[in-house]
Structure formats: structure tokens, C-alpha cells
Residue frames as qw, qx, qy, qz and C-alpha x, y, z in Angstrom:
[[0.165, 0.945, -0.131, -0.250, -86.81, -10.62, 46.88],
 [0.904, 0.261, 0.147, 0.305, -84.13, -11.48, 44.56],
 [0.521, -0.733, 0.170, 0.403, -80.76, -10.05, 45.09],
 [0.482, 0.841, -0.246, 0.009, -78.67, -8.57, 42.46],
 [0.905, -0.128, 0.028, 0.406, -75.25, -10.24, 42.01],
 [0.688, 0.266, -0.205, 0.643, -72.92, -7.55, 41.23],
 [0.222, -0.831, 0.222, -0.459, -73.77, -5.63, 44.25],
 [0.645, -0.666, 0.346, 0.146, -72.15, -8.45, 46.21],
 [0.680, 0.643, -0.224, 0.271, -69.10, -8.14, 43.99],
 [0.600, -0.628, 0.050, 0.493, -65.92, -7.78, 46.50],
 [0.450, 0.882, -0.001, 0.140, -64.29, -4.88, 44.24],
 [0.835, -0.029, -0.141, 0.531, -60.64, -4.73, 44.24],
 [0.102, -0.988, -0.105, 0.047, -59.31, -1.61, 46.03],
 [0.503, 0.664, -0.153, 0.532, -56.11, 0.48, 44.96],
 [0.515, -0.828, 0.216, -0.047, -54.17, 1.13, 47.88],
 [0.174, 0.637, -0.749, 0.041, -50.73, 0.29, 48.49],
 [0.966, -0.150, 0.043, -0.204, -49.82, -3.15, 48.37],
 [0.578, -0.444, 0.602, 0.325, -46.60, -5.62, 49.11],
 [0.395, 0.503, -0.499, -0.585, -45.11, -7.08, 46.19],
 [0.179, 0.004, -0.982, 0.067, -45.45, -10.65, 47.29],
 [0.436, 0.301, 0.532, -0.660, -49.06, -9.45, 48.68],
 [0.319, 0.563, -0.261, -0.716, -49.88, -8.29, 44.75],
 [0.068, 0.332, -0.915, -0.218, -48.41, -11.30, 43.39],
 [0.197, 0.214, 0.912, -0.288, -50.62, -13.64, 45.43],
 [0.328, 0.362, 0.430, -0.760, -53.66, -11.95, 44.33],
 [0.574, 0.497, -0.180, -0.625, -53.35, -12.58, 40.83],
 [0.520, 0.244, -0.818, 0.028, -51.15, -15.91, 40.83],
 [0.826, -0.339, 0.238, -0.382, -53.15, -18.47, 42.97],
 [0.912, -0.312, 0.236, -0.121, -51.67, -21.87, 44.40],
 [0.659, 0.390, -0.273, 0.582, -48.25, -21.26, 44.33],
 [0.561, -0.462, -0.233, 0.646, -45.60, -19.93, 46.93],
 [0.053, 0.913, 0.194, -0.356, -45.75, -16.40, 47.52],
 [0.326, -0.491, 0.535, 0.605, -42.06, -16.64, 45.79],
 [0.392, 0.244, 0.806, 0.371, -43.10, -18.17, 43.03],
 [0.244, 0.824, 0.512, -0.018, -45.94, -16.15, 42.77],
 [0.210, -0.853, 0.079, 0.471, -43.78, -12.84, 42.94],
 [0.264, -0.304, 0.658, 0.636, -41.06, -14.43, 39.79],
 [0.265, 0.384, 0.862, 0.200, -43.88, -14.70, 37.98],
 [0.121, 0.942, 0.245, -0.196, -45.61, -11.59, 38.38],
 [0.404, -0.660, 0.387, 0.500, -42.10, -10.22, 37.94],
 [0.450, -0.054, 0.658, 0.601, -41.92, -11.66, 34.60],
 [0.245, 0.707, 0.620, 0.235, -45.19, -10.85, 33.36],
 [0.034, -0.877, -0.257, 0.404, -44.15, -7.19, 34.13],
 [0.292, -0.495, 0.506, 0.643, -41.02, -7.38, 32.13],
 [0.271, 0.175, 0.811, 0.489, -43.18, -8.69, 29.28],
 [0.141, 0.800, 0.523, -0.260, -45.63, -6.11, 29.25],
 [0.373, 0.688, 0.318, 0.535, -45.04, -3.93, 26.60],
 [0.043, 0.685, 0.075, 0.724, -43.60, -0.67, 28.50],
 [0.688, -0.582, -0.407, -0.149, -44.86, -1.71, 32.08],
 [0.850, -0.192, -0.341, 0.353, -41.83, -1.99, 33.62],
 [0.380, 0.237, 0.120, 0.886, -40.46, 1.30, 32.41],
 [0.446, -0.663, -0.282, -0.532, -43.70, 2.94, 33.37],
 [0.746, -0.629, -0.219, -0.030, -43.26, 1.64, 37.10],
 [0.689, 0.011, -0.072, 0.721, -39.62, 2.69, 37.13],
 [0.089, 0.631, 0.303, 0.709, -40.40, 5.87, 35.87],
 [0.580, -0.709, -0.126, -0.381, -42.91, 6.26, 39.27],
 [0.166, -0.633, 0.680, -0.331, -39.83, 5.39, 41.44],
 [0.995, -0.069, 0.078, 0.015, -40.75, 1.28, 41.77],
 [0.036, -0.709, 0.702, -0.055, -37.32, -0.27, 42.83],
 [0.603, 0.310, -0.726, -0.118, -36.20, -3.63, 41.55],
 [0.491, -0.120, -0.808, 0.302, -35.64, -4.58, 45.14],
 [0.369, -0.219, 0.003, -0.903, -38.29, -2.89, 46.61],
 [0.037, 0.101, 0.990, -0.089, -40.97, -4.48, 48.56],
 [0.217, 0.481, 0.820, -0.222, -43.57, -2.40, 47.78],
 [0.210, 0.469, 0.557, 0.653, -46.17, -1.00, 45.04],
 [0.034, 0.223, 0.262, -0.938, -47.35, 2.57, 45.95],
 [0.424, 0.558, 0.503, -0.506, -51.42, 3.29, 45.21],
 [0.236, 0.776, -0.358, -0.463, -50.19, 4.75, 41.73],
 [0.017, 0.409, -0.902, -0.137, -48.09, 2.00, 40.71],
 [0.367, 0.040, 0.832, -0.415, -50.86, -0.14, 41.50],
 [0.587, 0.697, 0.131, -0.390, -53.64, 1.69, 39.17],
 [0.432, 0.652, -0.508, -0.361, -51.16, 1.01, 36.19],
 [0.167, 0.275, -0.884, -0.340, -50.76, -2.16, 36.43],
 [0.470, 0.414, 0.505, -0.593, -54.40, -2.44, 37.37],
 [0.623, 0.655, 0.084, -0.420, -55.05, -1.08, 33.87],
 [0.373, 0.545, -0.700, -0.272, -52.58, -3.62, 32.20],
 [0.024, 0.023, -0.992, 0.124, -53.40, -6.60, 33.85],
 [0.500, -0.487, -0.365, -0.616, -57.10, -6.04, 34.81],
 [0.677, -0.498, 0.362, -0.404, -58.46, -6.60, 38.69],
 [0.086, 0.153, -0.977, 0.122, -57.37, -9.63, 40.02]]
């Protein structure tokens, strides 16, 4: 019987997540720091992103992204 591939897809789930968790998920083989100034930048360079996630109460020195916060930059970045 031949098995469909995108039913074993591992689907990325919206839930709250660290910010150094987040990071990791999309920036591979780098320190979690690293990964985080990075992600960090790419938010400031998103067109609006940042302001958007401010807006929703994200805090600069925050350590974490709230389910919400998550879906938006879901739908600006795409799944990890």
C-alpha cells in the first residue's frame, strides 16, 4: 500500500512559544543567541511586523510570543 506523504507532514502548531524557542525553529545551526538577533532583525525588517507585534503587547525584552503573536508572524514568515 503506498503511503501518502503529506499525511506524515509534522505541521507546525500555534501555541505560545519562547523567543529563543521561535528563533531556533526557523534559524538552524547557530546559538540560540544568535539565532534570536537574527530573528530580531528580520522582524524589524518586515515591513510593519514589528509594529503589529507591539501593537498585541510583545515587549522588546520579553521572553515570550503569545499564540496570536505567533499566527502573525506565521503569516509573514511562513511555517518554519
Amino acid at each position: 500500500m503506498k503511503t501518502d506523504d503529506s499525511i506524515l507532514e509534522v505541521c507546525f502548531l500555534i501555541r505560545s512559544y519562547g523567543k529563543g524557542e521561535l528563533a531556533m525553529c526557523y534559524i538552524h545551526g547557530v546559538s540560540q543567541q544568535a539565532a534570536v538577533n537574527r530573528f530580531n532583525t528580520w522582524i524589524r525588517k518586515a515591513p510593519g511586523l514589528e509594529q503589529r507585534l507591539l501593537e498585541m503587547g510583545m515587549s522588546r525584552t520579553g521572553r515570550n510570543y503569545t499564540p496570536a503573536q505567533v499566527q502573525v508572524i506565521v503569516n509573514v514568515f511562513g511555517e518554519p
